[in-house]
N, C-alpha and C positions, 0 to 999 in steps of 0.2 A: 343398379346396373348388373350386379352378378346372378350369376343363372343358376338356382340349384341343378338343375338338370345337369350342367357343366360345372369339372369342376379343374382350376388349376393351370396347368399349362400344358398342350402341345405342341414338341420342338419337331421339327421337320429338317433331316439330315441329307441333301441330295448324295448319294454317292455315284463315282464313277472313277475307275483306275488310281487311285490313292492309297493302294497300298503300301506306301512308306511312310505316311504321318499320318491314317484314320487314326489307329490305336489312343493316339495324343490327343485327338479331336472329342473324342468318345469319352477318354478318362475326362479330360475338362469339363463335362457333359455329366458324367458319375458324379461328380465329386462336388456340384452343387449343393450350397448350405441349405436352398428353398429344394423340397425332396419331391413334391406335391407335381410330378411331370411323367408324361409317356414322351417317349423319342420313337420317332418315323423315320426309320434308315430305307430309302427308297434308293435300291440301286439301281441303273440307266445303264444297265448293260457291259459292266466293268471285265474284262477279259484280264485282269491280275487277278493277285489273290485278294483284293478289297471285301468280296461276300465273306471269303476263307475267315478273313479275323472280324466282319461283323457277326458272321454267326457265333465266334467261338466267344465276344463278349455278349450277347446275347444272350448266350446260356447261362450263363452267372450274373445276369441283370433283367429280370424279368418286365419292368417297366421299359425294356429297347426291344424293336420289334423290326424287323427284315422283310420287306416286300419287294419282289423284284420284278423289273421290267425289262422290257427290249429296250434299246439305245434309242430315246427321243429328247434328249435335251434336257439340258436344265429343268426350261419352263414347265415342261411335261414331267418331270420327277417332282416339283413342286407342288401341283395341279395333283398328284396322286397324292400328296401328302393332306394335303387342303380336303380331299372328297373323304378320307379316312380320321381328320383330326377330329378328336372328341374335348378339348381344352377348354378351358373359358375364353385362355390366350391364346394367341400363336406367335411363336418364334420360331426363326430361321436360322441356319448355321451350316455356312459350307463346310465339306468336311475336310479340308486343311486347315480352319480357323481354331481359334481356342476362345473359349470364354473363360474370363475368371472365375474365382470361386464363389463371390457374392453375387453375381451376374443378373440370376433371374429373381434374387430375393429382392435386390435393387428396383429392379423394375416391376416387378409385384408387389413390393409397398407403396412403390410410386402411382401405380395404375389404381391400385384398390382405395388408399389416402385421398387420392386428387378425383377421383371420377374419370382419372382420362383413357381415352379411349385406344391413344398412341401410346406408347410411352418409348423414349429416345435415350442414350448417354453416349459420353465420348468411348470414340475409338484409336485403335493403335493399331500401326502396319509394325509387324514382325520380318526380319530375315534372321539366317543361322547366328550372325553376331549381334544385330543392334534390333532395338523397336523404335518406335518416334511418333507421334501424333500428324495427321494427313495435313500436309502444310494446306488446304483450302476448309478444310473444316476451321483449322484454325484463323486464317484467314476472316473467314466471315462464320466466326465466333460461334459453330456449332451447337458445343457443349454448356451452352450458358444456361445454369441449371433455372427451371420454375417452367410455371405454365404459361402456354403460350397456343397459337391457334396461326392458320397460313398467313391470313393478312395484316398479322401485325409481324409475322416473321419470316417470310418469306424468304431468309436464307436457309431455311429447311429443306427447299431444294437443291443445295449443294450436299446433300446427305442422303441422296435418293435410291442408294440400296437397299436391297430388303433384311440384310440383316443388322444386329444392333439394335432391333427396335421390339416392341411387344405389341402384338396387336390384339384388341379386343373384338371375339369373332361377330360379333353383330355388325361389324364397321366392313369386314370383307367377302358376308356372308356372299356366296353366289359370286364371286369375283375370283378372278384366277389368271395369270400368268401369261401372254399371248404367245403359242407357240410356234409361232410364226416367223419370229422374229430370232433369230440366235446372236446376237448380239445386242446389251439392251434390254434383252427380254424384259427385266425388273422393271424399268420405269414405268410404263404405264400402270402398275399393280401398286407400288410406291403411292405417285403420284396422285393415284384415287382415293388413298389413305388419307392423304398427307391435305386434300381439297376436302374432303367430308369430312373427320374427326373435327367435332366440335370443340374439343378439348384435347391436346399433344401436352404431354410434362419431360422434363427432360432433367435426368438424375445427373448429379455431378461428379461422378465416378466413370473410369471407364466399365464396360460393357461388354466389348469386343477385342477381339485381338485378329487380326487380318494379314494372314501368311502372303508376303510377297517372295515370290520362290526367286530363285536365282535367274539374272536376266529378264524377271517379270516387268519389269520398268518398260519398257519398247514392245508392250506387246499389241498396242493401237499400229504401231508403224511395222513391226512385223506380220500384223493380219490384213493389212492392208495393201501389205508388198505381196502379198502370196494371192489375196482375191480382195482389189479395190472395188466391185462390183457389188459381192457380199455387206461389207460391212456400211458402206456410203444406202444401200439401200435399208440397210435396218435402221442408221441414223434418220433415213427421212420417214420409215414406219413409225420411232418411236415420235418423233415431233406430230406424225398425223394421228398416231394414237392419243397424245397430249392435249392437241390441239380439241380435238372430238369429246374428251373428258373435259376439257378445262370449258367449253360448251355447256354440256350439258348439265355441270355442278353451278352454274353461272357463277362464273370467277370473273371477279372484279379487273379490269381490265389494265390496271397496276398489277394486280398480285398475277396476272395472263403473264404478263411481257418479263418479269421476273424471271419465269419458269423458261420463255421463250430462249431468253439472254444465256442460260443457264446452256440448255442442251448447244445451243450455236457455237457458246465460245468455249465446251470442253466437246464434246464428240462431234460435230460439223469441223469444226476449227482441226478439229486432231486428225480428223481424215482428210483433210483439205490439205492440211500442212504435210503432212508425211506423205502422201503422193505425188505435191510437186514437189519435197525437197529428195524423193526418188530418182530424180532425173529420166523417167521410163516413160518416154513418150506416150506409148497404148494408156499407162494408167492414167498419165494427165489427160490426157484425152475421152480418157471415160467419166473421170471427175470432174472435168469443167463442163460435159454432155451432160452426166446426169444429175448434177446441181442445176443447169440453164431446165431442162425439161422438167424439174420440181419447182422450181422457182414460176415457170408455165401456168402452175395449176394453183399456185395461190393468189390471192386476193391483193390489190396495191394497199389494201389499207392496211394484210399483214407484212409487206416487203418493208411500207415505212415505220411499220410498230417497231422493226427489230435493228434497233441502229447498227448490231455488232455486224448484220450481213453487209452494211456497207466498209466497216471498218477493217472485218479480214479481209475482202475480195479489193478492196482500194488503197489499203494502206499496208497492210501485211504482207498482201499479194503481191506488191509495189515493188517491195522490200526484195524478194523472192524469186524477179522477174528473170534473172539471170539462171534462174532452176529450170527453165521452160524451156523444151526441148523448140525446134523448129517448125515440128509438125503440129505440136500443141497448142503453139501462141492464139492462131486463128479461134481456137475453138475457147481460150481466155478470152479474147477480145469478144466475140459474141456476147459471152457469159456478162462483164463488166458492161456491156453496151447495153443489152438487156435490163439488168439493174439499177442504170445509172435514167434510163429512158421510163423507168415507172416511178420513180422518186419523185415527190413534188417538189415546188419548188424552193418552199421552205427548208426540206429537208435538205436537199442540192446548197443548199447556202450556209445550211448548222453544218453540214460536212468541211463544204471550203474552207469556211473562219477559221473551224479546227486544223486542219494539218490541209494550209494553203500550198505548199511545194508537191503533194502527193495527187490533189485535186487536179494539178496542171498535167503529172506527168499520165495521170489515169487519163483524162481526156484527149491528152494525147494520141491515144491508144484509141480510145473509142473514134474521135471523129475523124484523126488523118492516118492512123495507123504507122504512128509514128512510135519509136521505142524509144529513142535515144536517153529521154528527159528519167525513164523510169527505168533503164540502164544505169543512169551515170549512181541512182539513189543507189540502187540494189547494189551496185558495187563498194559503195560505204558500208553497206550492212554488212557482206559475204569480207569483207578486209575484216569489220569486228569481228566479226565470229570467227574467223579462222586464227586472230592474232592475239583474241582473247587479251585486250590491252591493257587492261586495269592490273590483270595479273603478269604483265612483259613489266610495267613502272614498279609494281611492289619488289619482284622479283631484280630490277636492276638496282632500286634503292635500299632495301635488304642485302644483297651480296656484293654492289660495289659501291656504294655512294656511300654507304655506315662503313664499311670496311676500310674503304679511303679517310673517312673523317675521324674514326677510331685509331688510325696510328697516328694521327698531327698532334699536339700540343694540346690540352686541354682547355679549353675556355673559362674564366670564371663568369658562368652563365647558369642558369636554372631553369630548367624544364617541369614544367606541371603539364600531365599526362592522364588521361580520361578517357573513358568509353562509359562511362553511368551517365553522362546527362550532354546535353545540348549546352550549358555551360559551367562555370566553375563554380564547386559547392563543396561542402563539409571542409575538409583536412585541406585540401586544397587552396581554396578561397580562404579559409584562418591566414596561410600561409601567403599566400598573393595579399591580403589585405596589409595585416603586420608587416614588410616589406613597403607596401607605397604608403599608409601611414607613416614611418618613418625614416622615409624618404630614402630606401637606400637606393645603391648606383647600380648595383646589377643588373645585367637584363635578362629579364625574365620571357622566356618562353610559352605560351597555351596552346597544349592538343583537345581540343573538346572532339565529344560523337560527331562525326560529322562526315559528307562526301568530301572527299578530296579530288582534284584535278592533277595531271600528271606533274605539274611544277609543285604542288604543294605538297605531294607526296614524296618528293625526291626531296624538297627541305626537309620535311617534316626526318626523315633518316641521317641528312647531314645535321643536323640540332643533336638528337640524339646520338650520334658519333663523337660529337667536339666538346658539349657540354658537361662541367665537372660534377655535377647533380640532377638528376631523374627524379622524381617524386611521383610515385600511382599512387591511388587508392581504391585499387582493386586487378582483378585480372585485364591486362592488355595486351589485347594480341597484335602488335604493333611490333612486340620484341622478343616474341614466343621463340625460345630455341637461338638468339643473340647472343654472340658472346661479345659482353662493353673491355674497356679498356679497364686496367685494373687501376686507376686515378680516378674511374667515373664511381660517384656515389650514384647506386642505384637501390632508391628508399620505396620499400613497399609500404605506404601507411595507413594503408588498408580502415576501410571503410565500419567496420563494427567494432566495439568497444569488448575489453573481458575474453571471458573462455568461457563459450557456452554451446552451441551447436558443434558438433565437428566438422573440418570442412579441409579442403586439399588432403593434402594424402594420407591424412588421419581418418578421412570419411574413405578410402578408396574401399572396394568390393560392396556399398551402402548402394541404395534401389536406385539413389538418384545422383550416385559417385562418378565422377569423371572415371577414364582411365591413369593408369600408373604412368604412360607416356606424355600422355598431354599433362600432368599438371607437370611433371619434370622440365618440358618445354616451357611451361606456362611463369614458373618459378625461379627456375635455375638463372636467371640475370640478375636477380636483386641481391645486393651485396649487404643490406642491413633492414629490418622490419623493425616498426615500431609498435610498443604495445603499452598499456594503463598501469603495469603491475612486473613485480619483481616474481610476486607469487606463480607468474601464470608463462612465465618463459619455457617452460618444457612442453607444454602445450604446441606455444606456435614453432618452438623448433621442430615439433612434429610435423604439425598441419604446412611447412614451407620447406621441411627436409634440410635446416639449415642447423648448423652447431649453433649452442645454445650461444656464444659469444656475439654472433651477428642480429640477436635478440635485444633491444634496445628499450630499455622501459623509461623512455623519458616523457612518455605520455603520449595523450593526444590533440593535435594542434585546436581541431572541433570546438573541445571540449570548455576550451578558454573562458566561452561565454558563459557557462554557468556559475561564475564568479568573478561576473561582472555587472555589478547593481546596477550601473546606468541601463546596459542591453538589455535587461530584465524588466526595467522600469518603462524603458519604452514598447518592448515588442506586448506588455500588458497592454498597455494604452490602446495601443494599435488595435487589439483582437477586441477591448471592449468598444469602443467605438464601430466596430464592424458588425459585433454582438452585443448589444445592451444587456441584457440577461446576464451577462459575466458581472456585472457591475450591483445586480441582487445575490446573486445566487452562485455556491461552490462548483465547482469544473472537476466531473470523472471523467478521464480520458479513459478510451479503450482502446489499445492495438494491439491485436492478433497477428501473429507470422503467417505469411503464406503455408500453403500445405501444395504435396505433390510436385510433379516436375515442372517444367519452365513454361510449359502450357497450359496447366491444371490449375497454374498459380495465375490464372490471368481472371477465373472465377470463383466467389467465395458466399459462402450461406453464411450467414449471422446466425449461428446456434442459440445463442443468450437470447433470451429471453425480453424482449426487449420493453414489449408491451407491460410487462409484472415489475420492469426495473421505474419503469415510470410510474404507474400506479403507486410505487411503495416511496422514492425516492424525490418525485418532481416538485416539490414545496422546497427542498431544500437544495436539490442539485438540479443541475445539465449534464448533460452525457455528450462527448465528443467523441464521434468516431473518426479514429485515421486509420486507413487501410493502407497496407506494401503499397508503392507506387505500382508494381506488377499489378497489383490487381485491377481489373478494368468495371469488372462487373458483379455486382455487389446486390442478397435479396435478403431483405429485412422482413419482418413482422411487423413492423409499422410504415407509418406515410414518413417518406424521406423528409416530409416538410413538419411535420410535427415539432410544435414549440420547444420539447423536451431533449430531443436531438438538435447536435450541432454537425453538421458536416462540412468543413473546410474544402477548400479546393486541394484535388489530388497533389498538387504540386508543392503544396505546402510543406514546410520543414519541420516535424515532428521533435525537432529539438525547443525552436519555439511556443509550441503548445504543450509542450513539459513545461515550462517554465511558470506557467502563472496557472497549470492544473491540482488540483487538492490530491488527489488519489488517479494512482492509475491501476488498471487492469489489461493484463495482459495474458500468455502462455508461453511459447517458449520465443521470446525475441529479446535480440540482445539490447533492448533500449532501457532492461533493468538497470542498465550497469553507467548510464547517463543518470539515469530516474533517480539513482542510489543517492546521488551526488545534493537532488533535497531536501535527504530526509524526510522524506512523506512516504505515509503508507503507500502500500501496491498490496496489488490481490490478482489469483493467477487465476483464472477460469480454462481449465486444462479438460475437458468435457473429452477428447481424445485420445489421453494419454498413453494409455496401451497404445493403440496404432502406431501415433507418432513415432515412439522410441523406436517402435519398426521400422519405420520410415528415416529415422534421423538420429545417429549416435552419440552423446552428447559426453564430456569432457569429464564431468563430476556425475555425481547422485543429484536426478531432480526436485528430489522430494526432500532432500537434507539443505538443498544449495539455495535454493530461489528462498531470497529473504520476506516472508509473504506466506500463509496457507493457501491450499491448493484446494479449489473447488470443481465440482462434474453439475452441478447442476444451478439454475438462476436463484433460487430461493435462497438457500443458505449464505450464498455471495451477499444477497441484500441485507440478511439477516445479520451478518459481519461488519459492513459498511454503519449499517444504523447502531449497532453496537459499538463503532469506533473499537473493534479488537483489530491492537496490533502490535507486535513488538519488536523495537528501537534497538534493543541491544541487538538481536539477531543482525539486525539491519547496518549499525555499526560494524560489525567482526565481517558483515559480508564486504563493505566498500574499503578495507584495511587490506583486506584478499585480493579484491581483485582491481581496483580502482585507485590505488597506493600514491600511483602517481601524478593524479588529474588533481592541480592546485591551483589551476589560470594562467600557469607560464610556461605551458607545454610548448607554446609555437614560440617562445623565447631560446627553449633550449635545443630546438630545434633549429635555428638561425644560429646559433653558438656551437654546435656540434658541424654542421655541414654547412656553413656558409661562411661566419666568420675564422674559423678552423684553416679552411680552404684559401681564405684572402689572408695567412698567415697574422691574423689577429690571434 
């Protein structure tokens, strides 16, 4: 595929009035690891000083080059860079953006390795204080690293900018930018990429960094409040440019309506909506005209392709109707009449079923011109929004309902307290079990993840006001910034075992560290934490900002079942009956930690080697993999169904499959310090370990601490494994350290300390 004639990459920098962050843009630009690039700074007619400091880094970068134009857009600044790039690739980067530092080297191994012709990674929106990943990318799972192609993923067009991506120039040779369009402009140039690459790969790193300036959030509804004309008509250019490509590449008529859904329900929908919630009669009235007069010129067989145009203009618009000025309504009603009169009949009937009260009050409208029915709705919607009521209940049950219940007499009552799962598990469940085992009288309280309604929200504050013990296992924001009664035990028993990772305000100023505020909110209620070890209390009075005294090493309630023969005997049985193979042959487990931030960690590459561990290992073992519950989406080197791989359901309890595993491998997750507890080898496969420490600061020395040798590559792992090297004593002084106090009657002493204590036993 690669062209000796071309070699490398061509970055194309549009400029225009940026001179307060080029400089930034540029250096991000420099400062790439992959060297092998020309930069095309194409100015559009900038009237600051933007040439002033492109030239002057220019001069000291000879690979960045300055071409200037009169003021024609975007598209047109793009479109020069495209007729002048000489690259193999091409990449785009506006110039308030930043790219990291591995940026292009990422997607230049990626493109060169895989053959592909696209190549993709996640991006992040940046402002002055925060960055965040684009909640729809995330959404529909952008960044899911491997290769991939439109119709098997067609959420690729929720990523339909042109920057972030690497293109190979044979894929866009002779294609360019419509500059016709000033709004938009990108997609169709996107979109013809994104339908012809026969091959798109997608790196799992971010890529991009995407400056949202102050106030940028509203800039659909402020462009739309200053010329609703302008932009509603580039929305219906870009959909007829799509439409006319997605034609001619003959797209599957799946992977059409995808793309359809896509532009309707974020740019149709965003200028629909900010128009009429304008309340500015001319503009409603130009957008309900010139939607009815585009809607004119298409076909009934694409009005019924695109369900979502019945769902904003019938059901959202429903919602909305009290936005509509007097003068406007008529030219709504047409619009809805129009639409509703090309629909078949089948389709008229899948709308009904769906939202049968919104059906009646549209029709309303269309056939007797009648409003009342699609008044009475809109005024429930315009009550929610203005009363915002989920947050009027939290806020009454927070400042007065806890506050009331907090000075009364304390309950001898127990509250188990959650946001990790949909129901009770680890420390929690130990504790709920041992308690109705034997049979005590207390009554126990459950907050699982879950929506709550306004009555159960306002319980849920008086329980935790009256009650004389609280019990989390992890951060809950339920009591963020509470202050309880000083009777109430409030027991953080936090969900990982040992001192390994740093985490609360020992990780603060770390890449993926809360702030100093929030965890102080986060923390500052719990009146005692519990932990595995006497060794390891200076640690979490760090990481919880608490005196070492309210450090409590009476164990962990979890942890019981590791020295419990029956449990062990059963939950083996369980997994060989489910797996035969267990019943031949020894059990490696592997679990890797998540990496990156909270969305990064939702996808994860299997480095190991997977294929070479079989080949060397599958006569005598099976290999289990369990991945973070975070993680969603998972890309191996082998067939997921391969005899030699076991993969449990994600849901599964990773303390149970310790139990009847020979060896486990890991890196840095704290299940060493369960794992310790049977005496069975572990082996670390740390393949990243410089990075990591960047990314995560950890408690001790990693390479002294983890009881275990530490491997970067698959070979040598195996070559260990089959040697049976390992050594016991290190393994012993480590679970004396940190594990001290995990004997099987943690959740005894636990019920002894805050419960019988409490009932003055």
């Amino acid at each position: 595929m690669l062209n000796i004639n071309r070699k490398g990459i061509s970055i194309i920098v549009p400029l225009y009035n940026v001179e307060d962050v080029v400089s930034e843009t540029l250096e991000s630009i420099a400062n790439q690891t992959f060297q092998d690039f020309e930069v095309l700074l194409i100015d559009d007619g900038s009237k600051d000083k933007t040439v002033e400091i492109a030239k002057a880094f220019q001069a000291s970068h000879p690979n960045f080059k300055l071409i200037e134009q009169e003021n024609a857009g975007p598209a047109a600044a793009r479109n020069h860079g495209l007729r002048l790039a000489k690259g193999e690739f091409i990449c785009f980067v506006d110039s308030d953006d930043l790219l990291p530092s591995n940026a292009l080297e990422l997607m230049y191994q990626g493109a060169v390795e895989h053959g592909a012709q696209l190549v993709t990674g996640a991006t992040k929106r940046f402002n002055s204080t925060d960055e965040w990943f684009i909640p729809m990318h995330v959404q529909y799972n952008i960044a899911k690293p491997g290769e991939k192609n439109i119709e098997k993923n067609p959420e690729l067009f929720y990523s339909i900018g042109p920057c972030a991506k690497l293109y190979h120039h044979s894929l866009i040779d002779g294609r360019f930018f419509p500059e016709s369009i000033r709004y938009g402009e990108d997609q169709p140039f996107v979109l013809h990429t994104l339908l012809n690459a026969e091959k798109i790969y997608t790196v799992e790193k971010v890529v991009y960094y995407y400056r949202l300036r102050e106030g940028e959030s509203q800039s659909i509804t402020q462009s739309i409040g200053k010329d609703p004309v302008r932009i509603l008509q580039a929305v219906f250019d870009v959909f007829d440019f799509g439409e006319r490509e997605i034609k001619e590449s003959g797209t599957a008529k799946e992977v059409a309506l995808k793309y359809y859904q896509r532009v309707s329900s974020v740019e149709l929908w965003a200028s629909l909506k900010a128009a009429t919630e304008s309340k500015n009669e001319e503009f409603q009235k130009n957008c309900y005209q010139m939607i009815l007069n585009w809607f004119k010129t298409k076909s009934d067989e694409f009005l019924n392709l695109i369900p979502s145009f019945r769902y904003f203009l019938m059901y959202s618009m429903i919602d909305r109707v009290n936005y509509i000025q007097k003068g406007a309504r008529e030219d709504y009603r047409m619009l809805i009449t129009y639409l509703w009169s090309r629909q078949t009949e089948e389709a008229q009937k899948a709308f009904h079923k769906s939202y049968p009260v919104y059906t009646i009050a549209a029709t309303d409208i269309i056939l007797h011109n009648k409003w009342k029915k699609a008044k009475k709705l809109s005024n429930r919607f315009v009550i929610r929004v203005k009363l915002n009521t989920p947050r009027l209940i939290r806020g009454l049950g927070r400042k007065v309902v806890f506050r009331i219940a907090s000075w009364m007499p304390r309950k001898e009552q127990l509250a188990l307290a959650t946001e990790r799962s949909t129901k009770l598990e680890g420390n929690l469940l130990s504790i709920y079990d041992y308690m109705f085992q034997n049979n005590r009288k207390e009554r126990i309280y459950i907050f699982i993840r879950k929506n709550r309604n306004w009555f159960e929200t306002l319980q849920l504050y008086y329980v935790l006001g009256r009650v004389r013990t609280v019990v989390l296992d992890d951060y809950y924001n339920k009591i963020y910034g509470l202050r309880f009664n000083r009777k109430t035990n409030v027991v953080q028993s936090w969900h990982a075992t040992g001192a390994f990772k740093k985490f609360g305000f020992s990780a603060l100023g770390a890449g993926d560290s809360n702030t100093e505020e929030f965890e102080q909110k986060a923390h500052s209620p719990y009146s005692e934490v519990l932990i595995s070890s006497k060794a390891i209390i200076p640690q979490y009075a760090e990481a919880f900002n608490k005196p070492e005294k309210a450090i409590i090493p009476i164990g962990v309630p979890r942890t019981d079942v590791f020295f419990d023969e029956d449990y062990k005997a059963y939950k083996r049985e369980i997994y060989r009956k489910k797996y035969p193979v267990l019943r031949q042959k020894k059990a490696i487990l592997y679990a890797p930690t998540f990496r990156g931030g909270p969305d990064e960690r939702k996808n994860y590459t299997v480095v190991m080697d997977l294929k070479a561990m079989k080949e060397a290992l599958q006569d005598e073992y099976v290999l289990i993999l369990k991945f973070h519950p975070m993680i969603k989406n998972i890309s191996l080197n082998i067939d997921s169904d391969d005899p030699f791989i076991i993969m449990p359901d994600p849901t599964s309890d990773i303390n149970d499959l310790m139990l009847f595993s020979d060896i486990l491998i890991t890196d840095y997750s704290s299940v060493i310090f369960e794992y310790s507890l049977m005496n069975r080898p572990m082996y670390f496969f740390s393949y990243d370990i410089d990075d990591y420490f960047d990314e995560r600061g950890f408690y001790f020395d990693y390479k002294t601490m983890v009881p275990g040798d530490i491997f970067k590559v698959t070979n040598r792992l195996i070559s260990a494994i089959r040697q049976e090297q390992y050594d016991y004593e290190k393994l012993a002084e480590f679970r004396q350290k940190f594990v001290a106090s995990l004997d099987g009657h943690s959740t005894e002493r636990f019920i002894a300390r805050y419960i019988d204590r409490g009932n003055g036993k």
